[in-house]
N, C-alpha and C positions, 0 to 999 in steps of 0.2 A: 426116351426122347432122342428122335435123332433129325436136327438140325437142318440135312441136309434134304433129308425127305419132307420136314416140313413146307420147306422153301418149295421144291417141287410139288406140292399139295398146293397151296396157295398160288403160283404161277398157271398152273393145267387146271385148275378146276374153279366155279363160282360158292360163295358162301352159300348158300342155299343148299347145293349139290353134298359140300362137305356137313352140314349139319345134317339131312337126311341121311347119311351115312351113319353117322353117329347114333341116332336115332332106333335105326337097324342093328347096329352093335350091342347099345343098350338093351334093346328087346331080346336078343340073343342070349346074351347072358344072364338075362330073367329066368330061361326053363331049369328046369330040374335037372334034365343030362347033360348041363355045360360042365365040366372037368375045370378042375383050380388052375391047372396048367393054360386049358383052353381062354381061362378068365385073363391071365396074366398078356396072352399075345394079343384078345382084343383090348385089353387093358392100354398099353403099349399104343394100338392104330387108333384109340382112341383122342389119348395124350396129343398122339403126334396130328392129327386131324386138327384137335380144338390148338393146336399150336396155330397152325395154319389160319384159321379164323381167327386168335387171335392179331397172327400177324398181319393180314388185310385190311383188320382195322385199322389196326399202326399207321399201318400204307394208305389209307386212304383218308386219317388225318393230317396226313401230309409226310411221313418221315418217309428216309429211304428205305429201302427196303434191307440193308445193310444192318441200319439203327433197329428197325424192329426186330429183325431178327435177336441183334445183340440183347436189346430190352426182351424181349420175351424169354430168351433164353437167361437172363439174369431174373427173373421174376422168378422162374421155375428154382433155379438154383438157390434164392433165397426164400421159398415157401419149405424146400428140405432141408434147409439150415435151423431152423425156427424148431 
């Protein structure tokens, strides 16, 4: 998860856009000749996508975009603590 590229995910691009990406990530790593490695870096663009979506939400229940970032990034941080 990197924070910074979230923020840039969610400012440059619509939810919509960032979910069919994902979507296509997902599908990828469906076949047979995706490598553990190959799994691990769409793994990564994936995280960091659905950061972004989560963060727009934030954003557009009203916080700043400051707060959401901070809250989503402590969400993440306490689903690996668990």
């Amino acid at each position: 998860m990197k924070l910074p590229v979230i923020k840039h995910l969610q400012k440059n691009n619509d939810v919509e856009k960032l979910n069919h990406t994902m979507e296509v990530l997902e599908s990828f790593c469906e076949h047979r000749s995706v490598k553990e490695n190959e799994m691990d870096v769409v793994g990564e663009l994936i995280t960091n996508l659905a950061g972004a979506v989560e963060m727009d939400k934030l954003i557009q229940e009203g916080m700043s975009e400051k707060d959401a970032a901070n809250t989503f990034a402590k969400r993440v941080l306490g689903s690996i603590d668990q």
